[in-house]
C-alpha positions, 0 to 999 in steps of 0.5 A: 516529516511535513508530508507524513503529518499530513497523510496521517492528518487525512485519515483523521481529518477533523471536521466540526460536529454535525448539527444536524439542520441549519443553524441560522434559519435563512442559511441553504447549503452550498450546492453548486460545483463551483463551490469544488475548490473552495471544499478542496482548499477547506480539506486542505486547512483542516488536514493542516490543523490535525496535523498541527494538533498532533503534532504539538499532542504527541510533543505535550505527550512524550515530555509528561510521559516517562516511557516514552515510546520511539514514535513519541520521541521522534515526533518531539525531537523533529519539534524541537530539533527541526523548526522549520518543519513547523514553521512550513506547516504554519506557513501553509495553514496560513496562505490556505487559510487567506485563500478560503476567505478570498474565495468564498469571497468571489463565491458570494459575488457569483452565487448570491448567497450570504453563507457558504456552509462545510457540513452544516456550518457556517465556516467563516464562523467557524474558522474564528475559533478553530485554532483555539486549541493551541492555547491550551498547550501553551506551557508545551510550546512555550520554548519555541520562538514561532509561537512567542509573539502570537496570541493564541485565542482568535487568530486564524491565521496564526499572525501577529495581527490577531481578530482583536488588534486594534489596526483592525479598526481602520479601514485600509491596512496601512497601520498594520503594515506600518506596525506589523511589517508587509508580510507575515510569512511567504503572505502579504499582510494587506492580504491577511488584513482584508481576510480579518476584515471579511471574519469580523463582518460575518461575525457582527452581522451574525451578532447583531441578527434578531433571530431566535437561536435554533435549539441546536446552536444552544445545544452546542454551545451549552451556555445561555448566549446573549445577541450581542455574543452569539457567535462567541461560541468556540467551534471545537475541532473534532474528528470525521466520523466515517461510516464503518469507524467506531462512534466513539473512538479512543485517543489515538495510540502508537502501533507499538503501544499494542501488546497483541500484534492483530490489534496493531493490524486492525487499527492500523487497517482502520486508519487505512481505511478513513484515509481511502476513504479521504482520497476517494472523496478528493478523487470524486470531487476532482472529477466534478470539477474537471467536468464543470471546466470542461463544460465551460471550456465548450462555451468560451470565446474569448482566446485568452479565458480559452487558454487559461482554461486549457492550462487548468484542465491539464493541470487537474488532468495530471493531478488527477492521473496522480491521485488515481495512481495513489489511490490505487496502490492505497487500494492494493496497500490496504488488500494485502493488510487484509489478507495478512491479517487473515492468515495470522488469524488462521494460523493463530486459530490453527495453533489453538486447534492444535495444542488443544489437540495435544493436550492430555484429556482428563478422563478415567486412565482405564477407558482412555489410557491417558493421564491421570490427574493428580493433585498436590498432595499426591505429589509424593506417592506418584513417580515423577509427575509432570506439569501442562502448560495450565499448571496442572499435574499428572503422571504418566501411564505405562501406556502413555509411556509405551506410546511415546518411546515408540514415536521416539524410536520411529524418529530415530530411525527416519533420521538415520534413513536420512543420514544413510540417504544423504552419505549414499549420495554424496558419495555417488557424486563423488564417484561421477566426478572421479570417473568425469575426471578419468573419462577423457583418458580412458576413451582415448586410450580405448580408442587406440586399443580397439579401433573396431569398437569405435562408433561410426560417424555419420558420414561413414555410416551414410557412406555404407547406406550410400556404397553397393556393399550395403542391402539396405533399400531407403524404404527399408530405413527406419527413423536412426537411419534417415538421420545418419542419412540426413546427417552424411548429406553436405548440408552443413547443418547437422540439425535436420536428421535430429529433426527428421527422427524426431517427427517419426520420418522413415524411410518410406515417408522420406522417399514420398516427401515434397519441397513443400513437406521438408520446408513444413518439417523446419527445412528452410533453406531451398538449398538444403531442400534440393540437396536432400531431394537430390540425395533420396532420388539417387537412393531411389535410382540405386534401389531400382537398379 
């Protein structure tokens, strides 16, 4: 279940809006690659927070709704009846969360730069308030245990030491692990503490700037915002906006929720799509930085940092290979969609072209000699009017009629034609099977009846080609009696005179054939070779004599 909100969060991955330029004037977009990771764990987080957000969505959904669809009550069963779903869900958004910070961390120390931004945000910043939507369904959750102890607003981390606990205000992390316990989750709490530390000094560092506020910031936030409350401003979690995607999108809807079949499909191949489109992306930035490392690979001295590189690339190496295997078979996943979606739409069209084919014209009865239509109040005085698929009455003509009894008449008779066809050759194989049955008795019984109509065999026919009795030269022959000849030879293959007769040997060919030849025509064995050699010389000398 955890894997499948997550594939289902990819493909509506929620990003922050885009703000278009920077919003504190001394910010400069991240550019290097070694920024790869820390782009892949954000990926990560906010596929984790959509699928958190659909998750808690549908549960809020199919609790309020009264027809509840299966997908609705499926989703709310595994969040009611399955806890530790969610409870490895928020796990993982916890320790990736941790990860971020840490890592953008080490990207500050090695790059210089004081902002690291994910589509055009500073996302420490951002991360502050991301999560605040959980407050917004607490009536839904309120039942679980996870969320009892948990404050809702300005927790990133989804851990009982929220950005507003007073532990937060010492400077080591023994307070919180004293009050709070060691470990939130699978996560160590000095871990979460430093992480809380690094958000609330971005947060002040950017409360207390003198700097104007960029028009975007305000237009964003749509509140006059004071200095000392400038970061206050909630980041709103919305989703990517994908080149092809329609700019404004409606609530996502269930597949069964469709009353027409093609719009299932379409929505369904524009899901696929933004998840290609994900996974693409991951793919390329897999890519970069399996070249980085391996750049820096060529550069390393050190036994130690060479090996711990080597691990690495094998690693994303493997992940790579993965991924492309994944990707592809989207690809092909997505090709066949498309294509049943075309052929449901030509035969849709194909349908239409053939009931409006089907269906009567109104034109005059005289000059088309097709249905005259009739009104209500005509109901009466006609004989026994008819009604169309749109409702509208007409009687039949006599012509229409004479037409339709002679296709009926037609069809009766291809039926019985069948039926005579069908019965004809059933019981044709019956009297196969019976005469198969007889066969064997029959043939035994002529035999000794009439040994003069037995057929040769063909070491007697070879014997009569080969005795005095015979006039028959080997020139003479023609291709049945090269096999009967080659046949009556002590080869023990009885394969060669078929083989013979089928390339078209005659007697004057075969009297001219080599070792070479037979061997060319499928006589493998020497043995068999000479012994036919042997065989055609004594017919030779005999002829001459």
């Amino acid at each position: 279940m955890l894997h499948s909100l997550q594939a289902t969060a990819s493909s509506r991955l929620g990003a922050s809006a885009q703000l278009g330029p920077s919003v504190f004037s001394h910010e400069r977009p991240s550019t290097s690659l070694n920024d790869l990771e820390i782009v892949r764990l954000i990926v990560e987080r906010e596929g984790c927070i959509e699928a958190l957000a659909q998750l808690l969505t549908t549960h809020s959904r199919a609790t309020r709704v009264k027809h509840r669809n299966q997908r609705d009550i499926s989703a709310a069963a595994t969040l009611a009846a399955a806890p530790m779903v969610l409870q490895s869900l928020l796990d993982q958004l916890r320790g990736v969360s941790v990860q971020i910070v840490e890592q953008i961390e080490k990207w500050r120390e090695f790059n210089g730069m004081q902002v690291f931004q994910w589509r055009s945000l500073n996302y420490l910043l951002k991360m502050i308030h991301d999560i605040d939507f959980l407050a917004a369904h607490s009536a839904s959750i309120a039942p679980l245990d996870i969320f009892k102890t948990l404050q809702l607003e300005r927790n990133p981390f989804l851990a009982s030491l929220h950005l507003d606990h007073a532990a937060l205000k010492e400077n080591t992390p023994a307070l919180a692990v004293a009050r709070l316990g060691a470990f939130v989750g699978n996560v160590d709490m000095k871990r979460v503490f430093a992480a809380s530390k690094v958000l609330l000094q971005e947060e002040q560092r950017h409360s207390s700037m003198d700097d104007v506020e960029e028009p975007a910031l305000k237009s964003a936030t749509q509140v006059a915002i004071q200095p000392t409350i400038a970061t206050r401003a909630h980041w709103s979690h919305q989703e990517l906006r994908l080149p092809f995607s329609n700019p404004d999108p409606a609530p996502p809807v269930s597949a069964t929720q469709w009353k027409d079949p093609v719009d299932a499909m379409e929505y369904d191949i524009q899901l696929s799509k933004e998840l290609l489109f994900q996974h693409e992306h991951e793919v390329s930035a897999m890519k970069e930085e399996l070249t980085v490392l391996q750049h820096k690979l060529k550069d390393v001295t050190l036994p130690e940092k060479h090996r711990q590189l080597q691990t690495r690339i094998a690693s994303l190496n493997n992940d790579l290979t993965r991924r492309t295997g994944a990707l592809f078979h989207r690809r092909n996943e997505l090709q066949r969609k498309e294509a049943v979606l075309r052929v449901e739409k030509k035969r849709r069209e194909a349908k239409s072209k053939t009931e409006c084919a089907s269906r009567p014209r109104k034109t005059d009865e005289d000059a088309r000699g097709i249905d005259e239509v009739v009104t209500e109040s005509d109901k009466s005085s006609t004989g026994e009017p008819a009604e169309d698929s749109q409702g509208v009455h007409f009687t039949k003509t006599p012509r229409f009629k004479a037409a339709l009894m002679e296709d009926e008449l037609r069809r009766q008779d291809l039926i019985e034609r069948y039926a005579a066809h069908s019965k004809l050759k059933s019981s044709m194989c019956q009297t196969k099977v019976k005469l198969q049955s007889l066969g064997g008795t029959s043939s035994m019984r002529n035999s000794r009846s009439s040994p003069h109509l037995r057929s040769p065999s063909p070491t007697m026919r070879f014997r009569q080609l080969s005795s005095g009795n015979s006039n028959m030269s080997l020139e003479e022959m023609t291709s049945a009696d090269v096999e009967v000849f080659a046949d009556g030879l002590d080869t023990g293959d009885q394969r060669y005179g078929a083989l013979l007769r089928s390339q078209g040997i005659n007697g004057r060919l075969l009297a001219q054939t080599t070792d070479t030849d037979l061997q060319e025509l499928g006589v493998m064995i020497r043995l068999h070779r000479v012994t036919i050699l042997d065989a055609v010389n004594s017919r030779q000398s005999s002829d001459a004599k």
